[in-house]
TORTIFI-437553 format. One record per residue: x, y, z of N, C-alpha, C in turn; residue number from 1. Coordinates in steps of 0.05 Angstrom, whole numbers. Example, Ala and Ser with C-alpha at 12.3 -4.5 7.8 and 13.67 -1.06 7.14 Angstrom:
REM residues 2
{atom {264,-114,156},{246,-90,156},{264,-66,156},1}
{atom {257,-45,142},{273,-21,143},{258,1,157},2}
This chain:
REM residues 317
{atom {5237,3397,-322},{5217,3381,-336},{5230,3357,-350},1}
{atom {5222,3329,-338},{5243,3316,-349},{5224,3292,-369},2}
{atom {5245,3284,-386},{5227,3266,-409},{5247,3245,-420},3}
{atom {5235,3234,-422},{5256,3202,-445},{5260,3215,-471},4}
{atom {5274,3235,-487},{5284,3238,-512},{5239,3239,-530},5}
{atom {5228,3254,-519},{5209,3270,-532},{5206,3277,-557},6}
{atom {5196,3260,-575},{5194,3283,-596},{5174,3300,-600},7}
{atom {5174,3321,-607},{5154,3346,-607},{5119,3335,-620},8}
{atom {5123,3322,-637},{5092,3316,-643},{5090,3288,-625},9}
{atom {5103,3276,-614},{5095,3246,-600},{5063,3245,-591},10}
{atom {5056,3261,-580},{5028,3266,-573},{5007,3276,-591},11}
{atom {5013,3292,-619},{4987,3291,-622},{4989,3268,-655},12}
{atom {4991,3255,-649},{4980,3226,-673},{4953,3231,-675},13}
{atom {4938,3225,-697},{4908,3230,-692},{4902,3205,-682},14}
{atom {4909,3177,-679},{4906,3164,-671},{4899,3165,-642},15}
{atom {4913,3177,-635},{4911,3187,-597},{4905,3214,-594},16}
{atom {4886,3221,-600},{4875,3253,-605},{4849,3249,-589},17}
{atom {4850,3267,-564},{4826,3265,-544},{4791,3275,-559},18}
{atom {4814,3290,-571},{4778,3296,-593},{4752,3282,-607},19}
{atom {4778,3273,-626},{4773,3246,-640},{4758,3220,-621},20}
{atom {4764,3215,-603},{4756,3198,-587},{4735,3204,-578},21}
{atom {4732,3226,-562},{4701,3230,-555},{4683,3225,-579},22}
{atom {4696,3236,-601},{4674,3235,-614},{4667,3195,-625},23}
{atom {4682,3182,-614},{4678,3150,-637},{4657,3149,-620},24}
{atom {4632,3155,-606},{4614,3142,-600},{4619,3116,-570},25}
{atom {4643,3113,-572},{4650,3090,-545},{4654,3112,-523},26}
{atom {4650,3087,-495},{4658,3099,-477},{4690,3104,-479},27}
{atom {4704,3132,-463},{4727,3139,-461},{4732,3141,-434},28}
{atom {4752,3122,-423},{4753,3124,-394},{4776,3138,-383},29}
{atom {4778,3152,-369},{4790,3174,-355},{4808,3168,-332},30}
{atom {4834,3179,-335},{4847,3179,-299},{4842,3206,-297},31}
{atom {4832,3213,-267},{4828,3237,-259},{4848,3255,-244},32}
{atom {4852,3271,-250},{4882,3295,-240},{4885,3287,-215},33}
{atom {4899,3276,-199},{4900,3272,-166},{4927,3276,-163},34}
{atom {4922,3296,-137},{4943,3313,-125},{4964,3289,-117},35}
{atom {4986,3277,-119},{5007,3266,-113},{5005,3246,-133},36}
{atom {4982,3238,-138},{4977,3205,-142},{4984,3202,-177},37}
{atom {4969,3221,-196},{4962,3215,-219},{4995,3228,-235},38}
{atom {5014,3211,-224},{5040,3222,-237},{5049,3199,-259},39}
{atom {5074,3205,-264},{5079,3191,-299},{5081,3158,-287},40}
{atom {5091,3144,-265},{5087,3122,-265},{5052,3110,-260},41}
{atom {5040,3119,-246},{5017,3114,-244},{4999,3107,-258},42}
{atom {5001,3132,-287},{4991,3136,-314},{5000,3109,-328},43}
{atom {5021,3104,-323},{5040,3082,-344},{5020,3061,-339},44}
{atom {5009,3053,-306},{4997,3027,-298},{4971,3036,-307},45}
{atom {4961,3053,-303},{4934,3049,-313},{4930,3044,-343},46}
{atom {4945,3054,-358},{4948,3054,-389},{4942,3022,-403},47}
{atom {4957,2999,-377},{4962,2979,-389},{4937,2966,-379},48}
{atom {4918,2983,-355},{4892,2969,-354},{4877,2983,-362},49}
{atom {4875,2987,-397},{4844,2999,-420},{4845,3023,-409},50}
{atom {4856,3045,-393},{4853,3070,-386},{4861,3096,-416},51}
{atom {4843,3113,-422},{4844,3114,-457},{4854,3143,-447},52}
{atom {4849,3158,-425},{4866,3188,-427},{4876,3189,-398},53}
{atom {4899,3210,-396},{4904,3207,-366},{4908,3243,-365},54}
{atom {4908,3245,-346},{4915,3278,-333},{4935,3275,-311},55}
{atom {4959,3296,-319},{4969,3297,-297},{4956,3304,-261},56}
{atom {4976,3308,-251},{4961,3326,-217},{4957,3356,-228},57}
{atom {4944,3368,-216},{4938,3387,-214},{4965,3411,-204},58}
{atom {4973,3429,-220},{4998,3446,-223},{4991,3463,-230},59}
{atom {5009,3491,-204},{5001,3511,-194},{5021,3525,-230},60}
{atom {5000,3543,-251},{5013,3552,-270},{5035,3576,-259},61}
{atom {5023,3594,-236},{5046,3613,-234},{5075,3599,-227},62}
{atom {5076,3582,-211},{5091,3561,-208},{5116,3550,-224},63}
{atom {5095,3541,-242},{5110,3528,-254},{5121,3539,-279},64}
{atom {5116,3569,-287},{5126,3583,-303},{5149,3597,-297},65}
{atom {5150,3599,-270},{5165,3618,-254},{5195,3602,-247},66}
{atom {5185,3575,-242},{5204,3562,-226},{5212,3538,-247},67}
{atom {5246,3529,-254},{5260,3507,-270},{5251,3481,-247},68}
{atom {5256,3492,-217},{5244,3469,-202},{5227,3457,-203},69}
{atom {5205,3475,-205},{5179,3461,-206},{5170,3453,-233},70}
{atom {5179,3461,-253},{5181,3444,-273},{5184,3418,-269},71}
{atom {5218,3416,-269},{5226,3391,-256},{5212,3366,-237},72}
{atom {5203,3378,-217},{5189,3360,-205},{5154,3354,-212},73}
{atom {5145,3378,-217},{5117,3372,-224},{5106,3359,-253},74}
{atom {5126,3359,-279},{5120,3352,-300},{5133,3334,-314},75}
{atom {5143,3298,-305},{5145,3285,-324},{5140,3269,-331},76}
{atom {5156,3260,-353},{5128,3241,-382},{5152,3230,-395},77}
{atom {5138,3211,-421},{5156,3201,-430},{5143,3189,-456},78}
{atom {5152,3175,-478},{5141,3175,-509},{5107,3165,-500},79}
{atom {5112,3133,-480},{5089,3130,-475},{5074,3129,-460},80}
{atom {5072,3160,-454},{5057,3175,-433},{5038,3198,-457},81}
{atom {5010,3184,-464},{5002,3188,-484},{4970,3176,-495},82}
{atom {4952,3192,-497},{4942,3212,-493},{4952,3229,-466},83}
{atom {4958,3258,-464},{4963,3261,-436},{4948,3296,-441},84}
{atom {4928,3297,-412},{4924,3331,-413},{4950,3341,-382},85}
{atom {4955,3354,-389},{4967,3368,-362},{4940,3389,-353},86}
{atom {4933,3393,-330},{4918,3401,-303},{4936,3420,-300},87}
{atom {4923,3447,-298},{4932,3468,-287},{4911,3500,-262},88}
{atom {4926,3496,-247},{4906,3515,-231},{4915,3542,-240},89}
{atom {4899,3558,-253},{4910,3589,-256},{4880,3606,-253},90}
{atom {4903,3627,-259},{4879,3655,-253},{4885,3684,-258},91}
{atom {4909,3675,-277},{4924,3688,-300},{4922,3683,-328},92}
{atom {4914,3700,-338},{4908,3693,-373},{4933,3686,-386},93}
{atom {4946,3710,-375},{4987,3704,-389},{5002,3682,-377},94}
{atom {4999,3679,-355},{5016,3664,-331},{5008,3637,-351},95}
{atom {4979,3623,-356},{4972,3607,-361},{4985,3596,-394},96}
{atom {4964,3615,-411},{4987,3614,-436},{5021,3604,-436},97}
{atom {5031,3611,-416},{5059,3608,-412},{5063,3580,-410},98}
{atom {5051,3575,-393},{5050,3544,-374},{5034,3532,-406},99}
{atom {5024,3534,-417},{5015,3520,-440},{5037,3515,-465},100}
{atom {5045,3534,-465},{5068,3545,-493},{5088,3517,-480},101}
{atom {5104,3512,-454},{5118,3505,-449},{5116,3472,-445},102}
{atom {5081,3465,-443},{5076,3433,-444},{5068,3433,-472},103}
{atom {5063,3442,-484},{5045,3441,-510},{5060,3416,-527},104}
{atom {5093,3418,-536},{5101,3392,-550},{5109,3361,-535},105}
{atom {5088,3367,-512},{5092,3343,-497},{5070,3333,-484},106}
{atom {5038,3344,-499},{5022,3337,-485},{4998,3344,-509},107}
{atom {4977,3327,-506},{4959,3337,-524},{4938,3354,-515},108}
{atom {4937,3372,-488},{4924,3396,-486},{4924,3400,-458},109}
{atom {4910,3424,-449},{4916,3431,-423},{4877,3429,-413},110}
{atom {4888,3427,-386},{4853,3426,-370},{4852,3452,-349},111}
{atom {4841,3470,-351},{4830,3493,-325},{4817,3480,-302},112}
{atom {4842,3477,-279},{4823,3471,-260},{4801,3485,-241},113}
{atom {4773,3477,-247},{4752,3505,-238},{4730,3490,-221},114}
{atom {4738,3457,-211},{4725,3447,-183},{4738,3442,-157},115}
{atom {4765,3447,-155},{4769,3439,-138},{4769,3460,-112},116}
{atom {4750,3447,-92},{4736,3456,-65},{4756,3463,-39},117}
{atom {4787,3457,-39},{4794,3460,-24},{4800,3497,-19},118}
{atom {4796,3501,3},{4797,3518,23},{4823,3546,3},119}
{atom {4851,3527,6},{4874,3544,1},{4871,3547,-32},120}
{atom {4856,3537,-49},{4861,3546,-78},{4839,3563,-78},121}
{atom {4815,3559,-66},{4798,3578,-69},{4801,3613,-54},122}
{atom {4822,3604,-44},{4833,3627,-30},{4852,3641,-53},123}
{atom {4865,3624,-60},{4884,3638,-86},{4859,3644,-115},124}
{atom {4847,3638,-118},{4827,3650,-135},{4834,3623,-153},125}
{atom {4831,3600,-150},{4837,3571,-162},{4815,3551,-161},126}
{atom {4806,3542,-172},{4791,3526,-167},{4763,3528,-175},127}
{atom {4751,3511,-153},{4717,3516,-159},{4705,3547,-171},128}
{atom {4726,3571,-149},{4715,3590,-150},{4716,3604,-177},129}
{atom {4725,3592,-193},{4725,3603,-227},{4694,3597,-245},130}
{atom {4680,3576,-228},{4655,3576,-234},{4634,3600,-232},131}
{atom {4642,3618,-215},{4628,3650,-220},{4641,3668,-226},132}
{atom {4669,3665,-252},{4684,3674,-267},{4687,3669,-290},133}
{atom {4663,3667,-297},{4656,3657,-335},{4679,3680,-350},134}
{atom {4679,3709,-342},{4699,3733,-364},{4730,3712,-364},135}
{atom {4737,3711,-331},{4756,3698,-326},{4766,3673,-337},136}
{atom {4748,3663,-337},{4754,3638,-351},{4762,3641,-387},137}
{atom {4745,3656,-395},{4739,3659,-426},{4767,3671,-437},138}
{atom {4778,3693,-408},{4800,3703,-422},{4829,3683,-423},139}
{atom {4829,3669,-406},{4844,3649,-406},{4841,3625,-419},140}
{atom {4819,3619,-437},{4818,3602,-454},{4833,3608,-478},141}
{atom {4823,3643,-495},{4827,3659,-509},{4863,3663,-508},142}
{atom {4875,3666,-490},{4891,3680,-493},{4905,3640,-500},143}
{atom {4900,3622,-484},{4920,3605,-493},{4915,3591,-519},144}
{atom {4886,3598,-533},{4889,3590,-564},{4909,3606,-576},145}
{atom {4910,3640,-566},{4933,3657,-588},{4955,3654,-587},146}
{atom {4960,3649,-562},{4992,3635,-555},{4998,3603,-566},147}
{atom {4988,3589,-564},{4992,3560,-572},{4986,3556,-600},148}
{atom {5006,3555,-618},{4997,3550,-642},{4989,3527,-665},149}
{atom {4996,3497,-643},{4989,3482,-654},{4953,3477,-650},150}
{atom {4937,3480,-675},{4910,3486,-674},{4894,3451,-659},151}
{atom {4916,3431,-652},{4906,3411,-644},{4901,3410,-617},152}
{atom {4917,3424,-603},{4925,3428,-577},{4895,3431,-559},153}
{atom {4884,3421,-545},{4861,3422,-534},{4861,3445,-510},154}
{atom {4839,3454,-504},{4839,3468,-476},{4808,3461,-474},155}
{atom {4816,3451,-442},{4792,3435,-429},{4783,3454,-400},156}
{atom {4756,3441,-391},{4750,3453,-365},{4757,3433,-344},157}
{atom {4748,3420,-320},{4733,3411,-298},{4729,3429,-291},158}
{atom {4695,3427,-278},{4680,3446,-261},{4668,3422,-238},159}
{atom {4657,3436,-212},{4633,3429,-205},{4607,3445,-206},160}
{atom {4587,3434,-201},{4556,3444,-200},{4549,3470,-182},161}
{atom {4531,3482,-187},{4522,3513,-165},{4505,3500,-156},162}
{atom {4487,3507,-137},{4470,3500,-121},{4443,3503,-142},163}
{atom {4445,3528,-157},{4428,3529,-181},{4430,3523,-215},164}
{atom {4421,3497,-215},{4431,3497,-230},{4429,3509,-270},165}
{atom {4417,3514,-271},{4411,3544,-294},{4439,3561,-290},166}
{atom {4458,3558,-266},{4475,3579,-272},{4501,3566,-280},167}
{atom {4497,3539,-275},{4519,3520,-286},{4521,3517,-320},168}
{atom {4496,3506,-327},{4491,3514,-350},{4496,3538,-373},169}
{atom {4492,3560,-357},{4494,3583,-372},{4529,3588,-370},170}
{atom {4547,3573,-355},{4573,3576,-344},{4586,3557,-376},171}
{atom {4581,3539,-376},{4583,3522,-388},{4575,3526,-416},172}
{atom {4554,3546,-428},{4555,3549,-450},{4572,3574,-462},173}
{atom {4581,3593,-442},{4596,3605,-445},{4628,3590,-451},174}
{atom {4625,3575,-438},{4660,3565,-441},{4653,3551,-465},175}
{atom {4637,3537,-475},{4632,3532,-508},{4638,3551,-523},176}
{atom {4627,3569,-515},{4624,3586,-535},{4649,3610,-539},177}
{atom {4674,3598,-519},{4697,3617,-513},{4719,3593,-528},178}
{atom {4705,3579,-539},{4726,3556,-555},{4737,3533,-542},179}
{atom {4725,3516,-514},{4736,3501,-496},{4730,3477,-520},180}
{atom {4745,3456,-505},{4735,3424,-527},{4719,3407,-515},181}
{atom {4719,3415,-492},{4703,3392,-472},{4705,3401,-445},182}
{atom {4684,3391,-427},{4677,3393,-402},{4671,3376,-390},183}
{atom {4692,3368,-363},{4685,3351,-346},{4674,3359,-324},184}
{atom {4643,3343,-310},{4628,3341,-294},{4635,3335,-267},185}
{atom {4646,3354,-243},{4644,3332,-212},{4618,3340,-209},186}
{atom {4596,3319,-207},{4567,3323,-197},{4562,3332,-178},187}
{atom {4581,3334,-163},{4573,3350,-136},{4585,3384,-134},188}
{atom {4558,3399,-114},{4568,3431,-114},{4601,3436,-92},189}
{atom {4605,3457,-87},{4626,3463,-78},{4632,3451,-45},190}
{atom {4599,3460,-36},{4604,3445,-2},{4599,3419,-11},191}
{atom {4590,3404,-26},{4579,3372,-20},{4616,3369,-23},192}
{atom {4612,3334,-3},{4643,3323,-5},{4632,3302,-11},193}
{atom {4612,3274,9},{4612,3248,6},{4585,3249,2},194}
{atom {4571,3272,0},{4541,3268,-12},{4539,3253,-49},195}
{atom {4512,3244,-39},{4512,3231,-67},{4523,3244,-94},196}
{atom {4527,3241,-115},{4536,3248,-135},{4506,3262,-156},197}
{atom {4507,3290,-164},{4487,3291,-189},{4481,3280,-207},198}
{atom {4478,3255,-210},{4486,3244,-244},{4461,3260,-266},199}
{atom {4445,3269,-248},{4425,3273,-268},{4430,3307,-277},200}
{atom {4441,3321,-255},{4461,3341,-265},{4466,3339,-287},201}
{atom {4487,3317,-286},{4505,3318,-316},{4491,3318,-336},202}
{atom {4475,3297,-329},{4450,3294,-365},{4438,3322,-367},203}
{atom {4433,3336,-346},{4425,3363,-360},{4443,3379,-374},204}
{atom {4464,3381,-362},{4491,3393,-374},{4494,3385,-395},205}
{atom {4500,3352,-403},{4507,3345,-429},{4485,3354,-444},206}
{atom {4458,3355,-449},{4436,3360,-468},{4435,3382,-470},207}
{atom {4449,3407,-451},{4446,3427,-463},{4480,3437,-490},208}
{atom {4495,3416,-482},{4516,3426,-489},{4523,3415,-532},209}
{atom {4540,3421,-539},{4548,3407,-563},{4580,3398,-570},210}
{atom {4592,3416,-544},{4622,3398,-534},{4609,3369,-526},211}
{atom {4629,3360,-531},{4643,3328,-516},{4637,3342,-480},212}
{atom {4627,3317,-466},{4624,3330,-434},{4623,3294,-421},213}
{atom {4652,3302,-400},{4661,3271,-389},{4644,3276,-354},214}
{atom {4636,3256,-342},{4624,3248,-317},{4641,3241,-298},215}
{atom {4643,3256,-279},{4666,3246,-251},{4645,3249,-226},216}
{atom {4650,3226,-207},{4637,3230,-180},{4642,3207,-178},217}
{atom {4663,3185,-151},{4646,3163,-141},{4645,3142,-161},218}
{atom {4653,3140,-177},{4656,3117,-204},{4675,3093,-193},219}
{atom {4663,3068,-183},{4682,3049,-173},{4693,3025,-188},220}
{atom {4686,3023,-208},{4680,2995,-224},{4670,2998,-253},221}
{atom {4678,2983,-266},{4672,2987,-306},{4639,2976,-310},222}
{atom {4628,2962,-289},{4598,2968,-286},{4582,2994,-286},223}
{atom {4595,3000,-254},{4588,3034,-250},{4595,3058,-272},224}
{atom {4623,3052,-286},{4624,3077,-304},{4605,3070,-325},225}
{atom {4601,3047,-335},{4582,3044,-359},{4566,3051,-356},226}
{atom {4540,3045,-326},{4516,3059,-322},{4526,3089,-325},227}
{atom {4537,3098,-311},{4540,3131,-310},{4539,3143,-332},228}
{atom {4553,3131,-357},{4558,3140,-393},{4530,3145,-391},229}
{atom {4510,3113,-396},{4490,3108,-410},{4470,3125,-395},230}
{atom {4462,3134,-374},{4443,3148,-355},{4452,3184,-356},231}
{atom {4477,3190,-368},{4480,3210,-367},{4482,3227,-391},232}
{atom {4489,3206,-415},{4491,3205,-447},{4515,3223,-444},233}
{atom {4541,3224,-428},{4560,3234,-428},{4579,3222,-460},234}
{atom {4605,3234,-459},{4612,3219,-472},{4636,3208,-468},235}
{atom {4645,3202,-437},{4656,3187,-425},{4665,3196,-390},236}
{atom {4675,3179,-374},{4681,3178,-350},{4706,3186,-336},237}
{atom {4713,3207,-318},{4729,3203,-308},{4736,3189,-278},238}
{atom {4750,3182,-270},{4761,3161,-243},{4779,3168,-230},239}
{atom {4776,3171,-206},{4794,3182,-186},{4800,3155,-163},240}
{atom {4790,3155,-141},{4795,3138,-116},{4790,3110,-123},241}
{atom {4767,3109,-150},{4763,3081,-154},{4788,3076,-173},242}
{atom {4802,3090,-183},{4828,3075,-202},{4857,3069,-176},243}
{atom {4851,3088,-164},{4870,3075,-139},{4871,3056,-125},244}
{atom {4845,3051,-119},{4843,3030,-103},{4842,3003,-123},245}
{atom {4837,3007,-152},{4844,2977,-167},{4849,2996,-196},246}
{atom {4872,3001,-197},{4882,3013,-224},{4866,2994,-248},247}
{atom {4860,2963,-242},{4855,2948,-265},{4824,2959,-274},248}
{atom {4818,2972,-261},{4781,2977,-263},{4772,2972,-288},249}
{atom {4784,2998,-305},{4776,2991,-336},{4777,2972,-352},250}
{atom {4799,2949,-334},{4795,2929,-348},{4779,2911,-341},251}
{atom {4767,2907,-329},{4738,2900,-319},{4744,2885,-281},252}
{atom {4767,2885,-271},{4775,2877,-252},{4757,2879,-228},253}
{atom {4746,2867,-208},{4728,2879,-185},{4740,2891,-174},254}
{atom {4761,2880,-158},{4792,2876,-147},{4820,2878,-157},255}
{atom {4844,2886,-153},{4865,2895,-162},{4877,2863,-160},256}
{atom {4883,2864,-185},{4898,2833,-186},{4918,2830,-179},257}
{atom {4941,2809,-167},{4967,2807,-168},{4978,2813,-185},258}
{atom {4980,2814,-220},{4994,2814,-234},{4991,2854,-234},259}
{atom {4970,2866,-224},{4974,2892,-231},{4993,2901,-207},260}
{atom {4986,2888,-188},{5006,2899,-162},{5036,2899,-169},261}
{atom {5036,2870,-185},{5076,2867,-201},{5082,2883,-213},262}
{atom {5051,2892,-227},{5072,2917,-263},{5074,2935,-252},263}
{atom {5059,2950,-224},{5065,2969,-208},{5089,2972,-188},264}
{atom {5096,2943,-178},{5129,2950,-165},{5143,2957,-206},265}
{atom {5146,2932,-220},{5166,2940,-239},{5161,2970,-248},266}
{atom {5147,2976,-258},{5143,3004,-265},{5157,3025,-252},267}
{atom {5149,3030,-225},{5155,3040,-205},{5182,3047,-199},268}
{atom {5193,3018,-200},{5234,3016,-200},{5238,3027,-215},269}
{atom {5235,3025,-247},{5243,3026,-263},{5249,3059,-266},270}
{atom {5217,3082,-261},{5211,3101,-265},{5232,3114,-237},271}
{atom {5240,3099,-213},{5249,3116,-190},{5231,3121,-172},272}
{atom {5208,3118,-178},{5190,3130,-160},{5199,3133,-129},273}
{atom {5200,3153,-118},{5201,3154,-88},{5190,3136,-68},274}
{atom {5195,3125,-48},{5196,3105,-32},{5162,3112,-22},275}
{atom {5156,3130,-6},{5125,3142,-1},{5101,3143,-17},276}
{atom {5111,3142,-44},{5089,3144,-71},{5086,3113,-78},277}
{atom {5105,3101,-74},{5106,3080,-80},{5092,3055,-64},278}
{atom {5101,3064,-40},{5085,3042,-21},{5057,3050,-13},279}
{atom {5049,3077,-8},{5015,3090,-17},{4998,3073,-37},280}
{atom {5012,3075,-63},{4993,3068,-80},{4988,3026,-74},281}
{atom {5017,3028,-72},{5006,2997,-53},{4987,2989,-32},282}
{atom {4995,3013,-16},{4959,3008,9},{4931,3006,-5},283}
{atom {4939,3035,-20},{4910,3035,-37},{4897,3009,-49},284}
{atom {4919,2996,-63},{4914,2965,-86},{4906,2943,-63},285}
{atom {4916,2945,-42},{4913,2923,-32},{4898,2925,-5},286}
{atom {4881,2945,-11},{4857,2954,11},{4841,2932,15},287}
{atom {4828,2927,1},{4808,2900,-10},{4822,2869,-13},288}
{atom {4848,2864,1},{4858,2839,-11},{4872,2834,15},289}
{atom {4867,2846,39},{4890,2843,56},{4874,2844,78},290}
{atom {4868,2828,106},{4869,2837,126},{4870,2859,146},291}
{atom {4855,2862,169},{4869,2889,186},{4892,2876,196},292}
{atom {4901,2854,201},{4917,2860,219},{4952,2853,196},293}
{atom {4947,2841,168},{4964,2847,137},{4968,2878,150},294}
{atom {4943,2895,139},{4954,2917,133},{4961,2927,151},295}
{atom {4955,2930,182},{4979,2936,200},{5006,2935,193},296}
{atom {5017,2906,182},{5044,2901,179},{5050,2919,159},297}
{atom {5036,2915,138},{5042,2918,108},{5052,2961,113},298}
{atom {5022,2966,127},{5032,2990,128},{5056,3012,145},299}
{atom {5074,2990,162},{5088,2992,175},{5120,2993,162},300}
{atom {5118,2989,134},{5144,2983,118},{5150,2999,119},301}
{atom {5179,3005,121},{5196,3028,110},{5214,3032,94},302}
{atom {5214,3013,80},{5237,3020,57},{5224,2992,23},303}
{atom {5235,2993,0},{5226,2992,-19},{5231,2957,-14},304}
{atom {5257,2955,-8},{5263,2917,-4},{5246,2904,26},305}
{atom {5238,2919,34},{5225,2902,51},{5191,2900,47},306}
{atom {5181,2924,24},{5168,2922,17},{5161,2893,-4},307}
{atom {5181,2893,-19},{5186,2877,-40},{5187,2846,-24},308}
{atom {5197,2841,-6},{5201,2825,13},{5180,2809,23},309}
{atom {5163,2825,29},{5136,2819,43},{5112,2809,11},310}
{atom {5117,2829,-4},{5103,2821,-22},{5111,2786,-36},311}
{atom {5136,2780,-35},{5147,2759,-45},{5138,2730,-28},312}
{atom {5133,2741,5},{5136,2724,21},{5107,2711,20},313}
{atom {5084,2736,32},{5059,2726,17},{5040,2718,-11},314}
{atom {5055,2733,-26},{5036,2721,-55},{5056,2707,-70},315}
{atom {5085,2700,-65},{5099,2678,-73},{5108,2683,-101},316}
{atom {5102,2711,-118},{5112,2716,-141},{5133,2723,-149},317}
């Protein structure tokens, strides 16, 4: 688990306290846990475009309790990597606790991951499928308040929707009522993938709830998240494919600007990022700014200087 010289409270300042924030009444805009994508350089670039919390990827807790490796590779951060929740898939009350005890002075709380639809976590008992595991869930909230003793330390949900929804609800007021701080919304049930998003879901969810409760689905633009706040009376947004494809979103960007594409090579060098993570998140940025037959070339690079190369040759920066 690696870090720039950490100090143990760096994260919870009340200043940057995810709590606190929900509650000022503003929108709070969200990076959403994404499997490869939402790692410590990524976080760094969104940070500098108005992005107010970030979540790591999503990390397997037996995993990463078990293994110094996967520590190592799945968890790092640095002073200003901040607000930060770390994402965790479990389905262990202890296992989890563990994996909490061990990010706790380097993060201001942990999130249960309990939507995600793919196939192999729902097979490991991960994921969505924790949504008809309210005991399950409760005891793994429970056990990581007794273990974690800093009383600031958050423990969060993401869920998605049931087909009925009265049972989402009733899911959801249980995890209130098992001490969670907040709940994030994917509006869609377990089979929907590119079907529309529930937004009106959520407004039922939020009006029944008295946690803080954030909105994810499909959010492309600081237009779109604002309608979504105001139509859903959430009390803020999370962002997935739309912060990839223009990290600047929150800052009101339509499009990913040149200057965000630069702080993303510097960043990037600076952090090490791997050559594959690095030129990805460049396809992504420059989906909308490039040609088919650009991104043929563009996506044909193989190494970091010729990436750098090409970028120099056409936008001249």
């Amino acid at each position: 688990m690696k870090n720039d010289s950490i100090q143990t409270t760096m994260c919870q300042e009340g200043k940057k306290d995810p709590i606190e924030m929900f509650h000022s009444g503003q929108l709070v805009k969200v990076c959403a846990p994404m499997v490869r994508y939402s790692k410590l350089a990524f976080r760094t670039l969104v940070r500098k475009y108005h992005c107010d919390l970030c979540y790591t990827p999503m990390i397997v807790a037996a995993d990463f309790v078990r293994s110094i490796k996967a520590r190592d590779s799945e968890f790092t951060t640095n002073q200003g990597d901040c607000p930060l929740i770390v994402q965790f898939a479990a389905n262990d009350a202890r296992l989890l606790s563990d994996a909490a005890r061990i990010v706790c002075p380097y993060a201001n709380g942990i999130d249960i991951n309990c939507g995600c639809p793919q196939r192999w976590a729902m097979a490991e008992g991960y994921g969505a499928c924790l949504i008809n595991k309210p005991e399950l869930v409760r005891d793994m909230v429970k056990q990581v308040r007794n273990q974690v003793e800093n009383p600031r330390f958050s423990v969060s949900i993401k869920i998605r929707i049931h087909d009925d929804l009265t049972r989402t609800v009733d899911f959801c007021r249980k995890a209130e009522a098992t001490g969670v701080n907040w709940i994030t919304v994917h509006g869609r049930t377990v089979e929907e993938r590119h079907q529309p998003v529930h937004y009106d879901a959520i407004k039922i969810i939020k009006e029944n709830m008295s946690i803080p409760v954030i909105a994810n689905g499909d959010i492309r633009s600081l237009k779109e998240a604002e309608n979504v706040w105001q139509i859903t009376g959430t009390d803020g947004v999370m962002v997935a494919r739309g912060l990839l494809a223009n990290p600047a979103m929150f800052a009101g960007y339509e499009e990913t600007p040149l200057k965000c594409i630069w702080d993303w090579v510097d960043i990037a060098l600076e952090l090490g990022t791997p050559f594959m993570c690095f030129h990805q998140h460049l396809m992504y940025m420059m989906e909308k700014i490039t040609s088919k037959q650009e991104k043929r070339i563009f996506n044909a690079l193989s190494s970091t200087s010729a990436v750098l190369d090409y970028l120099t040759d056409h936008y001249g920066i």
